[in-house]
C-alpha positions, 0 to 999 in steps of 0.5 A, a space after each residue: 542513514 539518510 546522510 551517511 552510515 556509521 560502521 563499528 566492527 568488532 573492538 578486538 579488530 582495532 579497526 575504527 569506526 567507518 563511514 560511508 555515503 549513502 550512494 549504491 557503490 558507497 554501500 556495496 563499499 561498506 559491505 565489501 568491507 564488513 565482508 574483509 572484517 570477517 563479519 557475520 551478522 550485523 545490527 541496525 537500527 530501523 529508520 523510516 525507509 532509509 534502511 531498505 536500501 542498506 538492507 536489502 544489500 547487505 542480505 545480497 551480500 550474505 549478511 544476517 540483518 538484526 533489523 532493530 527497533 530504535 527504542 532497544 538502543 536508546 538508553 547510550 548515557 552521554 551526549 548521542 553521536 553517530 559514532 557513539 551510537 553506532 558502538 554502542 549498537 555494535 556492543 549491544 548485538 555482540 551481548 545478544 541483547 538485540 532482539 531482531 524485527 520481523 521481516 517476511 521472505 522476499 517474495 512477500 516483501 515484495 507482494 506487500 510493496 505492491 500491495 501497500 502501492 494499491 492501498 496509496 492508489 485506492 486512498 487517492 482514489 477516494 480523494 478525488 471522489 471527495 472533489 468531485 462531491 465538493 464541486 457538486 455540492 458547490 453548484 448545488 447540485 445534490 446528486 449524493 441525495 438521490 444517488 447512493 454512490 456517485 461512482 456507479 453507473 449512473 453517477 459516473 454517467 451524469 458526472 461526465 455528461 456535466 463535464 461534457 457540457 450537458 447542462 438539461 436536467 431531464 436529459 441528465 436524469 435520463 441517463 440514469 440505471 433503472 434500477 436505482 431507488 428514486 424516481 426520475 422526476 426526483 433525480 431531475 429536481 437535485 440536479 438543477 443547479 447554478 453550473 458555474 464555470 469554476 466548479 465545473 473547472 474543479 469537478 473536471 480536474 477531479 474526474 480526469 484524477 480519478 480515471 487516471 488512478 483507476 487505471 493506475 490501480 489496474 495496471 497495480 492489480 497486474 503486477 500484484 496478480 503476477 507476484 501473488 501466483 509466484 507466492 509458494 503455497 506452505 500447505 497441501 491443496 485438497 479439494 476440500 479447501 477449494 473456494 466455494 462459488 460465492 452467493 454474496 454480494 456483487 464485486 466490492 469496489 476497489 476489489 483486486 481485478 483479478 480472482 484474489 480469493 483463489 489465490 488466498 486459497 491457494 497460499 494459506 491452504 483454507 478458504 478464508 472468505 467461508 467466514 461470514 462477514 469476511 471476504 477477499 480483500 478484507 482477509 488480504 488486507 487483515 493478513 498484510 497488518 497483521 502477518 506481513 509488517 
């Protein structure tokens, strides 16, 4: 469907096979025409992320979508044409021998748009923390032995006083939290380094990378917040079900910006995060593999 769609109605129509561009008014075209075709339903085969366009305008137009795995089509003896194929679809629909995909109600397909858009924005994220370990590591200066998390406050502090152009080991020291486990003299001794100006060329890049996905990843956080609110909740709301203040640990990284576990709450009726071992993000995300594709 990349190129051109292929069209096959019924053969008792007499009509032929059709083919239509890809482009938006092409397809309003193929649906205006299945439409006149009497059509009811219609099969297609699943193709990357070209079928989403298709889709979702056959649905506007009213359409029943069979949304089907390309390996229940396979088996067309003969040499594989589009129009070959597209018959051969057509018939196999017409025998019920379709098995549609499962596809979400629209507000969840759209949540799970947002949400695989932050896990795109989160990957990212740790790319760029991977570069800037790398800059590091090629000055010599092993920050990741006395730091558990180069992103915490401290390490995020030290990084940009480096980019900044401080270069006095003790004065970098300084700035860490007091809360961390090494000693000063300690964080002093890994950051003496040969500071190299390419490197620090690189840990720069890779510091204005990662500040920009992170606020890409907030302004995401306020899209997904907006439409996880729109979400209907399928049961009754009791007290019973309401989340229980967390005593856990502090906020995970890449947590939602937002109070996600409410919202599950909220949706699934149940609060998901009683569980041990399991919080927010780790029921959102479970429910998005295993619910949502």
């Amino acid at each position: 469907m990349s190129a051109r769609a292929f069209v096959a109605v019924a053969p008792e129509l007499n009509l032929p096979v059709r083919s239509f561009d890809c482009m938006t008014e092409d397809l309003k075209a193929l649906g205006e025409w299945l439409r006149a075709c009497g059509v009811k339903t219609v099969a297609l085969e699943a193709t990357g992320v070209y079928w989403i366009p298709l889709v979702e305008m056959l649905e506007d137009y009213g359409f029943e979508v069979y949304l089907v795995d390309a390996r229940q089509t396979r088996n067309l003896s003969g040499n594989k044409t589009d129009v070959r194929d597209c018959r051969w679809i057509q018939k196999l629909h017409s025998y019920g021998l379709l098995a549609p995909a499962f596809r979400p109600e629209k507000s969840i397909t759209v949540l799970r748009s947002y949400w695989r858009q932050r896990q795109g924005l989160v990957a990212s994220c740790a790319q760029q923390i991977h570069l800037m370990h790398k800059a590091l590591d090629q000055m010599n200066v092993q920050l990741h032995k006395v730091l558990s998390d180069l992103t915490g406050q401290s390490g995020m502090r030290i990084t940009r006083a480096i980019v900044a152009g401080e270069r006095d080991r003790e004065k970098l020291a300084a700035l860490c939290h007091s809360g961390i486990k090494c000693t000063r003299a300690q964080v002093a001794r890994a950051l003496e380094g040969n500071y190299r100006t390419e490197h620090i060329f690189a840990l720069g890049q890779a510091l204005e990378a990662y500040d920009f996905f992170q606020d890409q990843l907030e302004a995401c956080d306020k899209a997904l917040e907006v439409q996880i609110a729109s979400v209907p909740s399928s049961h009754t709301q009791s007290h019973e079900h309401e989340p229980q203040a967390s005593t856990r640990a502090k906020r995970r990284k890449n947590q939602p910006h937002f109070d996600l576990r409410q919202q599950l709450s909220r949706i699934a009726g149940v609060d998901l995060t009683r569980v041990e071992g399991i919080d927010a993000l780790t029921a959102f995300s479970w429910s998005a593999r295993r619910v949502w594709t």
